[in-house]
C-alpha positions as CSV (number, residue, x, y, z in Angstrom):
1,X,-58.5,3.3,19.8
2,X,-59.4,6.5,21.5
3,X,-57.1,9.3,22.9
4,X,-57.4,12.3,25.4
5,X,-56.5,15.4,24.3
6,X,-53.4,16.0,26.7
7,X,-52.7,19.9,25.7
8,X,-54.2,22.8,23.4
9,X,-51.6,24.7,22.2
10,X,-51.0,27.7,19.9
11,X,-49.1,25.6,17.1
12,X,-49.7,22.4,18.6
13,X,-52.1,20.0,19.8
14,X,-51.1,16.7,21.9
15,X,-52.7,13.6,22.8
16,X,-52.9,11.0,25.3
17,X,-52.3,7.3,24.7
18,X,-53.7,4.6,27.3
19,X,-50.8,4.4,29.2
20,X,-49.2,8.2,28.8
21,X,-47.8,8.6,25.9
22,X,-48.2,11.8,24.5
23,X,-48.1,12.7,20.7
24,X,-48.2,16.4,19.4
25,X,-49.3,17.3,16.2
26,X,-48.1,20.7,14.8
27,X,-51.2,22.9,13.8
28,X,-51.2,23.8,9.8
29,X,-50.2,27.5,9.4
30,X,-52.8,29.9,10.4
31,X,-54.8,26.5,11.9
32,X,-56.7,26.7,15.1
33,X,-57.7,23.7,17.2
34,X,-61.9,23.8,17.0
35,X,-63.6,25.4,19.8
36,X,-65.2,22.5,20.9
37,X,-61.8,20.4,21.7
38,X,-60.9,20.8,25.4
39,X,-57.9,18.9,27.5
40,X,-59.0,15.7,28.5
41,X,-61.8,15.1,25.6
42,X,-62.0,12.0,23.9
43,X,-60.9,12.1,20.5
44,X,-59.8,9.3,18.2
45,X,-56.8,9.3,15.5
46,X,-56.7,8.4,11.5
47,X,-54.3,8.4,9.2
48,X,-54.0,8.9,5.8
49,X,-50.2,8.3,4.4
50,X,-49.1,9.7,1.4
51,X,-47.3,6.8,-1.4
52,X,-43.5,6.2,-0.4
53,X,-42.8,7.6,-4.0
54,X,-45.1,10.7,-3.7
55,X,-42.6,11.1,-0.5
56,X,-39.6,10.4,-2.5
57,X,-40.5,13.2,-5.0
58,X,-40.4,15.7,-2.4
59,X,-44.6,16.0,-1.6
60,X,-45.7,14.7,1.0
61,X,-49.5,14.5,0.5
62,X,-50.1,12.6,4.0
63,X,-52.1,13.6,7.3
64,X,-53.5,13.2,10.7
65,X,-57.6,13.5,11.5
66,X,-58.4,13.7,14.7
67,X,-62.1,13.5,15.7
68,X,-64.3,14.9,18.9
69,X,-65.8,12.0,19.8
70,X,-68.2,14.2,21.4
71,X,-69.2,16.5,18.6
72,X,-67.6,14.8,15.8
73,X,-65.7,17.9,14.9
74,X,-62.5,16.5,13.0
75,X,-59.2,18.3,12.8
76,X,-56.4,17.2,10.1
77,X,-53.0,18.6,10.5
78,X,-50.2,17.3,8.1
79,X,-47.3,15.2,7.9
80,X,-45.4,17.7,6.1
81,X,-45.6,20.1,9.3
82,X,-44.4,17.5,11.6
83,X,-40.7,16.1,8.9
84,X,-38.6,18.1,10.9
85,X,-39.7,15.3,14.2
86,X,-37.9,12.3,12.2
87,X,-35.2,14.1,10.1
């Protein structure tokens, strides 16, 4: 499934689902979004999720890729950066 980039942000990025929803993705620390991403680019979503008992010890090994589509750039922010959305 592919996603627009919705917003470029300096600790955030968000993307467009079909259909408007927006998810944003907090930036790691120090992280810039590469040059080549612009709002309303193609890009599509991975994810790669850490074991529930990795989790459980406290280390959260899990992340987000997000790929241009048009250069093939890829961009991975963390899961560990985004907890404090669900707690």
């Amino acid at each position: 499934m592919s996603y627009k980039i919705s917003y470029i942000g300096t600790v955030a990025i968000g993307v467009e689902e079909l259909g408007g929803r927006i998810l944003s993705f907090t930036l790691p620390e120090g992280g810039k979004v590469p040059e080549e991403f612009k709002e309303g680019d193609e890009v599509e979503l991975s994810i790669s999720s850490a074991h529930p008992a990795v989790i459980a010890m406290g280390h959260n090994t899990g992340y987000y890729e997000i790929k241009h589509i048009a250069s093939g750039k890829v961009l991975r922010t963390f899961h560990k950066d985004d907890e404090w959305k669900v707690k």
